[in-house]
C-alpha positions in Angstrom: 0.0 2.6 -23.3 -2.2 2.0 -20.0 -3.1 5.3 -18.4 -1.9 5.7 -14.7 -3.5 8.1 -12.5 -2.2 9.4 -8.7 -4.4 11.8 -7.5 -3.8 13.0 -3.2 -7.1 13.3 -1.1 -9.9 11.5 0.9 -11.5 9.1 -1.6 -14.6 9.5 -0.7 -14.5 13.4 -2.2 -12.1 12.8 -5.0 -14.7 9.2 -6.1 -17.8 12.5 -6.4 -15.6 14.0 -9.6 -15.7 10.3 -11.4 -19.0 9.5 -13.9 -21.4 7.0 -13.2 -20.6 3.6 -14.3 -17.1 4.4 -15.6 -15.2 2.1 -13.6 -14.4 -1.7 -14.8 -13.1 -2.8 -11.7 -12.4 -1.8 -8.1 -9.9 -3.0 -5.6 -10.2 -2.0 -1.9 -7.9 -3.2 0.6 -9.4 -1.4 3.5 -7.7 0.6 6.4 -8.3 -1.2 9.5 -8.5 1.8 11.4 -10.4 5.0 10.4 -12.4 7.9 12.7 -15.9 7.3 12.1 -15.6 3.5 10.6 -18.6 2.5 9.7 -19.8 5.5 8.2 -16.5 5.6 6.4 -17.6 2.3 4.9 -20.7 3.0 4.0 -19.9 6.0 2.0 -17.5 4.7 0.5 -19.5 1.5 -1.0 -22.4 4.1 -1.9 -19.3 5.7 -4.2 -18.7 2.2 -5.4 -21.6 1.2 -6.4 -22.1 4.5 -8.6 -19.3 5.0 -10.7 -19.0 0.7 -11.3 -20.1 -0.2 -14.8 -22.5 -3.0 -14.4 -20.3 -5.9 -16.2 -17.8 -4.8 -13.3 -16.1 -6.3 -10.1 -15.5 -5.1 -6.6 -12.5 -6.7 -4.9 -12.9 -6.0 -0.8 -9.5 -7.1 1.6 -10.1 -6.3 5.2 -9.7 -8.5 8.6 -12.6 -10.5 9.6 -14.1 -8.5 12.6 -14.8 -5.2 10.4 -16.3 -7.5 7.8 -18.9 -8.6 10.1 -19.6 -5.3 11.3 -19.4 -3.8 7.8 -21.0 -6.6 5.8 -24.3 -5.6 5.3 -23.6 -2.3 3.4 -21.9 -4.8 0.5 -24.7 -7.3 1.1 -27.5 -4.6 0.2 -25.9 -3.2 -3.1 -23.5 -6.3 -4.6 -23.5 -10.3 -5.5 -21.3 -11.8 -3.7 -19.0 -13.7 -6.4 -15.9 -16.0 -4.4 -14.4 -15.4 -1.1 -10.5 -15.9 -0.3 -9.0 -16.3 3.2 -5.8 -14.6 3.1 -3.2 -16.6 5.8 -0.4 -15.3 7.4 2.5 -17.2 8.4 2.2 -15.9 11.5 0.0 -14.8 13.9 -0.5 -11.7 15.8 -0.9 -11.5 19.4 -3.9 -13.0 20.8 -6.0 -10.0 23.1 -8.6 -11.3 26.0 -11.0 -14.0 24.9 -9.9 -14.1 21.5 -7.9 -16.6 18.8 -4.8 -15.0 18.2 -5.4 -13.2 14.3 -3.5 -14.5 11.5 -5.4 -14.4 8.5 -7.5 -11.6 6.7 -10.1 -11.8 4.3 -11.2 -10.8 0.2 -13.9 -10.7 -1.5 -15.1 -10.8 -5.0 -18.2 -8.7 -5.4 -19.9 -7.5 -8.6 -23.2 -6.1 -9.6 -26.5 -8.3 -10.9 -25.3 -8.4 -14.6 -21.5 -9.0 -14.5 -20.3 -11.3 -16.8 -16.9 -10.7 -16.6 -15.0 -13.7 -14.8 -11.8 -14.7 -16.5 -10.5 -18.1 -14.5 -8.6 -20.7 -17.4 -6.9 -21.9 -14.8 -9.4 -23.2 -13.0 -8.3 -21.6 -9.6 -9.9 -22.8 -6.5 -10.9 -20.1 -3.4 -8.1 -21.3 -1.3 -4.4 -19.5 -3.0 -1.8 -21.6 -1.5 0.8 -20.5 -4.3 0.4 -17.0 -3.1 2.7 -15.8 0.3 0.1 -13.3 2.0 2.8 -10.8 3.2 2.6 -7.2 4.2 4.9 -4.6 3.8 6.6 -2.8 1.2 9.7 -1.4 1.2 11.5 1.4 -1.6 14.8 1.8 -2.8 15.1 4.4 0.0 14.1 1.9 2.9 10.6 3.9 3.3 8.2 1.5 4.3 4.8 0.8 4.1 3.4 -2.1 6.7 0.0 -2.4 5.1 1.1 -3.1 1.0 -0.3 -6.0 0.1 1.5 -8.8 -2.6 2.0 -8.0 -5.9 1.3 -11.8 -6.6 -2.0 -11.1 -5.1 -3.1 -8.0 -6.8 -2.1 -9.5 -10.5 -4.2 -12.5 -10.0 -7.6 -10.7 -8.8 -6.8 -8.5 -11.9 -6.3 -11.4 -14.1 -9.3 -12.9 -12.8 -11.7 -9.4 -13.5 -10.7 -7.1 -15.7 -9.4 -7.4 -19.6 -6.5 -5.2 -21.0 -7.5 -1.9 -21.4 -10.0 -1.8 -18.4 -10.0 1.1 -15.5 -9.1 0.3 -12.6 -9.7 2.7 -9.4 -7.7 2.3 -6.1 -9.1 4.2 -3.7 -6.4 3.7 -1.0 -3.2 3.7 -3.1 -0.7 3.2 -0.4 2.6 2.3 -1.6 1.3 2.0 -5.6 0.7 -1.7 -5.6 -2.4 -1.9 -7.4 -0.9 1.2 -10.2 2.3 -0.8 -11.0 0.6 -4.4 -11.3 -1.7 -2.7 -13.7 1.3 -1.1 -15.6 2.7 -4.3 -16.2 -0.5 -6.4 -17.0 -2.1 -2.9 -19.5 -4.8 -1.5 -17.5 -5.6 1.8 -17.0 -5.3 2.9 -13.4 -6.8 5.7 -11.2 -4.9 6.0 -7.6 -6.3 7.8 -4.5 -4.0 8.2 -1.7 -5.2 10.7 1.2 -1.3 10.4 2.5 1.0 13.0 1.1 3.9 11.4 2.0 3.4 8.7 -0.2 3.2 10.4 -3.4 7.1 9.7 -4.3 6.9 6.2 -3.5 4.0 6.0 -6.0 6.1 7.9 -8.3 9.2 6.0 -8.1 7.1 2.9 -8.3 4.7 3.4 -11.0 7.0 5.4 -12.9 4.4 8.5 -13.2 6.7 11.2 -14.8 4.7 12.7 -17.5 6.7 15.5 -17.8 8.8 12.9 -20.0 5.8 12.3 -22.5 5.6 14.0 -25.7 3.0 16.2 -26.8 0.8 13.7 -28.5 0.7 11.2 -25.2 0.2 13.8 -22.9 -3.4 14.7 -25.1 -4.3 10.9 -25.0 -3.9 11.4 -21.4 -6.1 14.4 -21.4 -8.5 12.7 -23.7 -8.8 9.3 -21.7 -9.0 11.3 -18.7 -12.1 12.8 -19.6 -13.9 9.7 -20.0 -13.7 8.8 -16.8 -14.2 12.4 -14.7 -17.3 14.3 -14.9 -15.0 17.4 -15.6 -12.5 17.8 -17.7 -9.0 18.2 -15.9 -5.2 18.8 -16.0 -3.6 15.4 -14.8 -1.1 16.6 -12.3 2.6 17.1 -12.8 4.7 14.7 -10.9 8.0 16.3 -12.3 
């Protein structure tokens, strides 16, 4: 049973209550707007860098002008591993002496000593099967612009991590990354410094564990405590 975590804060704070090395694999789609951005990225892939176990991966998504102001942070701490242009179908509007933007960018990072690269399918750094499409909407018509494919997600997954592996999120959004690694068995850790997303994330992931029996609910506990410096009550989404 793969262990799914939602936790509600800044990342940044909640990432200081994780161990060193614990994490298997990381997947950051980056805000493209924050107060403070490059400190905010800088921070936040000092954080990586700790709590990433050594055979792990770090999966970076963000447009292409705050990767070349931000690069150099990832440059100075990770191997750079494959790059993927992620294309639109269309493009946004073009501003002064600019191309118009359609496409973003990911990255697969990792540290000095990662082995762990799972590609039988020999893909290629170009995804043409894969529709890069934003947006997210519930049952309820809530919706989330910036939620990226679950097509995506379950192939940088695929390509990472083995069943069983942790896998932190530390902007959850609409639960993409949690639900993919329901379905594919891996253990999940969500941040998500938005409130109102917290039922989406529910509804999506299926996080009820009021609904688990006594014996699951102490394999949560147990699991849990692995990963956290501390040990700690897993909240109560019921």
């Amino acid at each position: 049973m793969a262990e799914i975590i939602l936790q509600i804060g800044d990342c940044r704070k909640l990432m200081k209550e994780l161990k060193d090395e614990g994490i298997d694999l990381i997947i950051a789609d980056y805000p493209f707007k924050t107060k403070n951005y490059l400190d905010f990225v800088r921070e936040t892939t000092d954080e990586f860098y700790r709590i990433l176990k050594m055979s792990g991966n770090l999966v970076v998504i963000n447009n292409p002008a705050n990767f070349y102001k931000t690069l150099h942070f990832f440059n100075s701490k990770f191997k750079f591993r494959s790059g993927v242009p992620l294309i639109r179908m269309n493009s946004f509007k073009s501003f002064g002496r600019q191309l118009a933007f359609q496409h973003n960018y990911l990255m697969f990072l990792c540290k000095e000593n990662s082995n762990k690269w799972y590609n039988p399918n020999g893909f290629s750094d170009v995804w043409y099967d894969i529709l890069y499409k934003t947006g997210y909407r519930t049952i309820g018509n809530i919706f989330h612009p910036d939620s990226i494919p679950e097509e995506l997600v379950s192939r940088c997954i695929q390509l990472t991590s083995i069943k069983g592996d942790w896998v932190l999120d530390p902007f959850a959004g609409a639960g993409t990354v949690g639900k993919v690694c329901r379905d594919l068995d891996r253990n999940c850790i969500m941040f998500e410094i938005d409130e109102k997303w917290k039922s989406v994330i529910k509804q999506r992931c299926e996080l009820n564990y009021k609904k688990l029996g006594e014996n699951e609910q102490r394999y949560i506990k147990i699991t849990s405590e692995r990963i956290f410096k501390n040990s700690k009550a897993i909240e109560d989404f019921a």
